[in-house]
Chimera marker file (.cmm) of the C-alpha trace (Angstrom):
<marker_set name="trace">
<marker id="1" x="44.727" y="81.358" z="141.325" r="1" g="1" b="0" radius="0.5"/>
<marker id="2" x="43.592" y="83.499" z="144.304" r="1" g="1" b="0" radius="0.5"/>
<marker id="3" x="40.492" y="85.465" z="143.438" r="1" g="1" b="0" radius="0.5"/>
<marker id="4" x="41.843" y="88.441" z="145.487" r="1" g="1" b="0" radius="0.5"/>
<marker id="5" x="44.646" y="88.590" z="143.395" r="1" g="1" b="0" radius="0.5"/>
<marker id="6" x="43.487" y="88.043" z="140.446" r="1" g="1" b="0" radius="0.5"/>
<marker id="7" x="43.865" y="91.052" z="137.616" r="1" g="1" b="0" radius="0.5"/>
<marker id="8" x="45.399" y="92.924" z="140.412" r="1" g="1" b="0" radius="0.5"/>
<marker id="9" x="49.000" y="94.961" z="140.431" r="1" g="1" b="0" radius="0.5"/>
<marker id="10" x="52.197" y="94.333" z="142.382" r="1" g="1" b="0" radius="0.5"/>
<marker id="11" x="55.451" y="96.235" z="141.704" r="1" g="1" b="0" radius="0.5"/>
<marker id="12" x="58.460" y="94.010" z="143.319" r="1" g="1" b="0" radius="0.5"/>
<marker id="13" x="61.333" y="95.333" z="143.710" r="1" g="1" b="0" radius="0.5"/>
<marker id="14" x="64.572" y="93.115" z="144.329" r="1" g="1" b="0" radius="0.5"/>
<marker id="15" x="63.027" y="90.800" z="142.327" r="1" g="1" b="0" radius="0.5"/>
<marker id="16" x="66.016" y="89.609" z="140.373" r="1" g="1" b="0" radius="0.5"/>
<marker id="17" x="67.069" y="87.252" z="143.093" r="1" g="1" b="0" radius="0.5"/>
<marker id="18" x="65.972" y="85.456" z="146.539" r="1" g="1" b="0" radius="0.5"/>
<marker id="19" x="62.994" y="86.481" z="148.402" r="1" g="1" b="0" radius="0.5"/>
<marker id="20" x="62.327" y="88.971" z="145.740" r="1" g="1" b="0" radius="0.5"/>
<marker id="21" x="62.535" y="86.474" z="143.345" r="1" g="1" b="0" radius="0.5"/>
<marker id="22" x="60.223" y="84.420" z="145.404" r="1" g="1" b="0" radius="0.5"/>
<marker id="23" x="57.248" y="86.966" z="145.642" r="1" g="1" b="0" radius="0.5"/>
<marker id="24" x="57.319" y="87.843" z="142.271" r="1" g="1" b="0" radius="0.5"/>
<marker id="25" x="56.842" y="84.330" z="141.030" r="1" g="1" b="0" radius="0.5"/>
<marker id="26" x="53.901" y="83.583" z="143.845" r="1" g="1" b="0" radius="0.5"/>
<marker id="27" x="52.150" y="87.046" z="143.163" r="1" g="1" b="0" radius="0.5"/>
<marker id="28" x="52.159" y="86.041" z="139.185" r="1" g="1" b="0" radius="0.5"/>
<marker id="29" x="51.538" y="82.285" z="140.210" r="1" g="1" b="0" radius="0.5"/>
<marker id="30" x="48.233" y="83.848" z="142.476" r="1" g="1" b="0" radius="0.5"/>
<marker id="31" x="46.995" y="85.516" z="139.183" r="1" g="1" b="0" radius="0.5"/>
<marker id="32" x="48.499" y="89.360" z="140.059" r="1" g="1" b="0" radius="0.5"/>
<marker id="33" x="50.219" y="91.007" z="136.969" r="1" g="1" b="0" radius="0.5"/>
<marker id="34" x="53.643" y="91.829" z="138.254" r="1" g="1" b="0" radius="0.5"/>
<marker id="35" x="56.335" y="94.416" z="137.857" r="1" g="1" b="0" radius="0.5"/>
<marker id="36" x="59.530" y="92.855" z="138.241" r="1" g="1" b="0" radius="0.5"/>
<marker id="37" x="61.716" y="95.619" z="138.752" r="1" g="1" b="0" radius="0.5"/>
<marker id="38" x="65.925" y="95.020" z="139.653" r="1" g="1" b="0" radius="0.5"/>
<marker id="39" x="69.021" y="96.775" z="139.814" r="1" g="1" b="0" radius="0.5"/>
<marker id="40" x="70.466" y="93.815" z="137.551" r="1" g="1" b="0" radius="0.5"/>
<marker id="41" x="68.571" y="93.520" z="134.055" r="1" g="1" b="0" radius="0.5"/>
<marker id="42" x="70.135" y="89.920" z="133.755" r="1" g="1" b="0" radius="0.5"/>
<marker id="43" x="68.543" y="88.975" z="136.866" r="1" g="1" b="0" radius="0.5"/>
<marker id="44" x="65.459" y="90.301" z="136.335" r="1" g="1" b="0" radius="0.5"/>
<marker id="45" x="65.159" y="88.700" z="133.137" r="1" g="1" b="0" radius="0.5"/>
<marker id="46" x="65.400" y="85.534" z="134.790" r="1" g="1" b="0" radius="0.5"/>
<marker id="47" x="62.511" y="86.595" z="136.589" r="1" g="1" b="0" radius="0.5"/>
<marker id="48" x="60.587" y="87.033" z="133.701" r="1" g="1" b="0" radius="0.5"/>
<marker id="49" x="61.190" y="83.839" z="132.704" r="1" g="1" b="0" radius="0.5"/>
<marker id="50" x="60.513" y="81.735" z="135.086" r="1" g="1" b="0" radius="0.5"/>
<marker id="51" x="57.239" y="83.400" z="135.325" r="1" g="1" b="0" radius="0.5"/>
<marker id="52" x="56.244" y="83.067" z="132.147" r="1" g="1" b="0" radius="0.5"/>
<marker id="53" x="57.404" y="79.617" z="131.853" r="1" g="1" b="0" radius="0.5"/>
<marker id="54" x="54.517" y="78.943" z="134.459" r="1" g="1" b="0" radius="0.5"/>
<marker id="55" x="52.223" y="80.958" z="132.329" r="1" g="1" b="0" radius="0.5"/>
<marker id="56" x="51.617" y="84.147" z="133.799" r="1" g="1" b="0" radius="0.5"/>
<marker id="57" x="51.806" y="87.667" z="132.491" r="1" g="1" b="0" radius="0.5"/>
<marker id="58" x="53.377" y="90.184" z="133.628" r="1" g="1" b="0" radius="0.5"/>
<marker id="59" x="55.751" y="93.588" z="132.892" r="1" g="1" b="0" radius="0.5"/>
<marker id="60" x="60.162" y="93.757" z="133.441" r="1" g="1" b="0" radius="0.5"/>
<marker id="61" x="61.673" y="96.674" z="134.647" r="1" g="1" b="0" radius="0.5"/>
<marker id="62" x="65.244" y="97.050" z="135.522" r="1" g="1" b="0" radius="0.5"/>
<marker id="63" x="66.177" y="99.903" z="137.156" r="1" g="1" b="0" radius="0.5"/>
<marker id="64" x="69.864" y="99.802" z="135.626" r="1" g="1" b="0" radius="0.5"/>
<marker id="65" x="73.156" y="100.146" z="137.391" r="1" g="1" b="0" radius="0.5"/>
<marker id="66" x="72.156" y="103.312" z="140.076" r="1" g="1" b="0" radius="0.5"/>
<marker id="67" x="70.245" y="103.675" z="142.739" r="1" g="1" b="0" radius="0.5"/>
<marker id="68" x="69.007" y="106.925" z="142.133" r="1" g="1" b="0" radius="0.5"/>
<marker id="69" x="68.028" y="105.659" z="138.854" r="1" g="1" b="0" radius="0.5"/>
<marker id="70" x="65.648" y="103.370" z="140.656" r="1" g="1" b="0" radius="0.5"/>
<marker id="71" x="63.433" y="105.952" z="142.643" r="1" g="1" b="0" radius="0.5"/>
<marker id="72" x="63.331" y="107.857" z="139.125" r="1" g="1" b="0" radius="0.5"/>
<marker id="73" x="62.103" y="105.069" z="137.323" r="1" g="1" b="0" radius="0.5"/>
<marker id="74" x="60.098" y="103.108" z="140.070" r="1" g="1" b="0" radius="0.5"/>
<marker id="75" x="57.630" y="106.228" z="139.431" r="1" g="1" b="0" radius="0.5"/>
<marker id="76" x="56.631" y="105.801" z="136.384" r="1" g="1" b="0" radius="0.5"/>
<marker id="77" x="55.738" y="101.960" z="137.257" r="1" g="1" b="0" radius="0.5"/>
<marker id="78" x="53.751" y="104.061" z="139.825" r="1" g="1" b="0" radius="0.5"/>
<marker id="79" x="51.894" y="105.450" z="136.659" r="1" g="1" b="0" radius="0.5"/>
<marker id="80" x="51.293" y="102.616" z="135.031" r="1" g="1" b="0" radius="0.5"/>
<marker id="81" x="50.569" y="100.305" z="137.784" r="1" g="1" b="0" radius="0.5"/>
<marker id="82" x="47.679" y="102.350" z="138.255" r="1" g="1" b="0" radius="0.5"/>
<marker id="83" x="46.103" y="102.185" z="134.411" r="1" g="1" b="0" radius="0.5"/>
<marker id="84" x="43.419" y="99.186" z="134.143" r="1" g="1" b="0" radius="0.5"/>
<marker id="85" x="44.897" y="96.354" z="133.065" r="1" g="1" b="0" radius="0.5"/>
<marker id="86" x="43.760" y="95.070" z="129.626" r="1" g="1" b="0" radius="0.5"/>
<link id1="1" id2="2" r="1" g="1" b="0" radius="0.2"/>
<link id1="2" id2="3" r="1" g="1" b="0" radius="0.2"/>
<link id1="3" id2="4" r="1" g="1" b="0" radius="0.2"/>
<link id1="4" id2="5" r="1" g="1" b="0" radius="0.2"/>
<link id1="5" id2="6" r="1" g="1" b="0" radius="0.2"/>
<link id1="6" id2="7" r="1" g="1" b="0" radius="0.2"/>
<link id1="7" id2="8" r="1" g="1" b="0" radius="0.2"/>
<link id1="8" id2="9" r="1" g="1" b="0" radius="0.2"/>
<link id1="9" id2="10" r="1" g="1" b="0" radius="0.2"/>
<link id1="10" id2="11" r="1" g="1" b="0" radius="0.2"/>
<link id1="11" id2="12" r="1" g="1" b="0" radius="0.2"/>
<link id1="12" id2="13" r="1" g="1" b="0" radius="0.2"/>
<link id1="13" id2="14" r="1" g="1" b="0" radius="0.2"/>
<link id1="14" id2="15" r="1" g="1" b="0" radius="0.2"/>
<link id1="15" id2="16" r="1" g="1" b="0" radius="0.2"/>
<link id1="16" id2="17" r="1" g="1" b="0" radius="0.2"/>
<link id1="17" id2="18" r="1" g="1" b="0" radius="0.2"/>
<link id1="18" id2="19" r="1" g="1" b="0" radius="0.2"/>
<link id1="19" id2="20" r="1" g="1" b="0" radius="0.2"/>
<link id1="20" id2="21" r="1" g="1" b="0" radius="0.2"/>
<link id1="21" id2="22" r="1" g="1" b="0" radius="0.2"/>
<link id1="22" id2="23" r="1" g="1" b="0" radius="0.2"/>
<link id1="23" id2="24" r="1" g="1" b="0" radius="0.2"/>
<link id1="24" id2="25" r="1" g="1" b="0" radius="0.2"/>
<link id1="25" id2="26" r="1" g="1" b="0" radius="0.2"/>
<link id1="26" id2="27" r="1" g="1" b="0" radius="0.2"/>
<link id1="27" id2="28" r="1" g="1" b="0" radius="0.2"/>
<link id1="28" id2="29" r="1" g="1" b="0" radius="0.2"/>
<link id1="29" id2="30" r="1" g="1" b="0" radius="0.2"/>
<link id1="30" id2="31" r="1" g="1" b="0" radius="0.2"/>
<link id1="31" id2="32" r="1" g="1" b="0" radius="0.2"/>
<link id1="32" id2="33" r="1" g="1" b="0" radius="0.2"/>
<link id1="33" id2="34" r="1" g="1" b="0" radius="0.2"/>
<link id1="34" id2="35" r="1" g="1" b="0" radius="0.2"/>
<link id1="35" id2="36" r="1" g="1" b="0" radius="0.2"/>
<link id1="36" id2="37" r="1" g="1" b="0" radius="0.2"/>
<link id1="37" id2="38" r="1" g="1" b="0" radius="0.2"/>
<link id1="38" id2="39" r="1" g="1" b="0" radius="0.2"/>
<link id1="39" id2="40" r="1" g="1" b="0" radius="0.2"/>
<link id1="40" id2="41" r="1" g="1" b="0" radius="0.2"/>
<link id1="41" id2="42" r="1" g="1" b="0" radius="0.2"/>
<link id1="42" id2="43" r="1" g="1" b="0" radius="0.2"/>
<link id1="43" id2="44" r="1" g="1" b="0" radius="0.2"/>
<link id1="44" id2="45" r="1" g="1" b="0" radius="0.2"/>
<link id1="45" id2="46" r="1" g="1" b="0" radius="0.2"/>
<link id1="46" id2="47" r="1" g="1" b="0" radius="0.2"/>
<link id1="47" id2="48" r="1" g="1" b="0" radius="0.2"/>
<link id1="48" id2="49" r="1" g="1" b="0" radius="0.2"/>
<link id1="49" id2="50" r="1" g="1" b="0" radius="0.2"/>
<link id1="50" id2="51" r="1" g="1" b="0" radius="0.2"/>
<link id1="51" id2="52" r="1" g="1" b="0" radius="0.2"/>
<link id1="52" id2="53" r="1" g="1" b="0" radius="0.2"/>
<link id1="53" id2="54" r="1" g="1" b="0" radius="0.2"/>
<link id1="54" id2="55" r="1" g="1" b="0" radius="0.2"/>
<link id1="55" id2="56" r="1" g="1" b="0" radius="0.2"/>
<link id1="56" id2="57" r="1" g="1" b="0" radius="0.2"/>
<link id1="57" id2="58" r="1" g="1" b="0" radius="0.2"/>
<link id1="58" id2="59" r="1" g="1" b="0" radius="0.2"/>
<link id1="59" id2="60" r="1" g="1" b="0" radius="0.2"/>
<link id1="60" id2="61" r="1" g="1" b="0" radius="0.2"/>
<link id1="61" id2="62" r="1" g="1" b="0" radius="0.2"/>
<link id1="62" id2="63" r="1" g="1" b="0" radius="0.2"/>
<link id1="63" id2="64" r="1" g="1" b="0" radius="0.2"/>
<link id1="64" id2="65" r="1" g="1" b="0" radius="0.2"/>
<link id1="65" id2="66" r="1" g="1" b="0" radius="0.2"/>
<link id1="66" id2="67" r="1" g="1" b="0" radius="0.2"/>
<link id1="67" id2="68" r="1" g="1" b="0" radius="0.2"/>
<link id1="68" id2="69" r="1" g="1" b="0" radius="0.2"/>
<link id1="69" id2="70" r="1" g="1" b="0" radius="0.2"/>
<link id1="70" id2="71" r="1" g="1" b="0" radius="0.2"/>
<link id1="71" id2="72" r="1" g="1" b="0" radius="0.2"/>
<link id1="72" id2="73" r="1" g="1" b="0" radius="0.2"/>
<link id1="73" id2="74" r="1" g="1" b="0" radius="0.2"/>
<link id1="74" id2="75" r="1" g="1" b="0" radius="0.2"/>
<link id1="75" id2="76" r="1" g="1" b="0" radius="0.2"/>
<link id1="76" id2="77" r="1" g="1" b="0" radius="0.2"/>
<link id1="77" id2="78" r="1" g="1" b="0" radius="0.2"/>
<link id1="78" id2="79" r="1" g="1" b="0" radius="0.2"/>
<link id1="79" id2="80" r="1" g="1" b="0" radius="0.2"/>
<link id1="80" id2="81" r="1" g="1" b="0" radius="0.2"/>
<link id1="81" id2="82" r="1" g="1" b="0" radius="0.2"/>
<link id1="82" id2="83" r="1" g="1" b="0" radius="0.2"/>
<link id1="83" id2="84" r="1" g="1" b="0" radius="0.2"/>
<link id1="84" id2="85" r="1" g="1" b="0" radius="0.2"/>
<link id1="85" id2="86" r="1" g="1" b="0" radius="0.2"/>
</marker_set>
C-alpha cells in the first residue's frame, strides 16, 4: 500500500481492457478507491473482479454503448468522487 494513495480517489477510464486495465488494478493494489468506468460493462466487470479478487474496494461504472453517454455520466463520478470516502 502507498501511503499517498491510500483512501484517495481515481476515476479510470478505459479501464475495461489493457493499460486501462492495468492502472486500475495498481491504483486499487496502492490502496486508492477506484472508479472503473468503460464503454463495455462486460469488460469492466472484469475489472472489478480482478480487483477485488486482490482485495481492494472500489466502485464500476460503465458508461454503456455511446460516447456521449460517457461525458454525461463521467460527471456524476465527478460528484461522487469528490464525497469523503467512508
Amino acid at each position: 500500500m502507498n501511503p499517498e494513495l491510500a483512501g484517495r480517489a481515481a476515476l479510470v477510464t478505459g479501464a475495461g481492457r489493457g493499460i486501462g486495465a492495468a492502472i486500475a488494478e495498481e491504483l486499487a493494489t496502492a490502496g486508492a478507491r477506484v472508479a472503473v468506468n468503460d464503454i463495455d460493462a462486460d469488460s469492466a466487470a472484469s475489472t472489478v473482479k480482478r480487483i477485488r479478487e486482490r482485495g481492494a474496494r472500489l466502485m464500476r461504472r460503465s458508461s454503456g454503448g455511446s460516447r456521449s453517454g460517457t461525458s454525461r455520466r463521467c460527471g456524476t463520478w465527478t460528484a461522487c468522487l469528490s464525497r469523503p470516502w467512508a
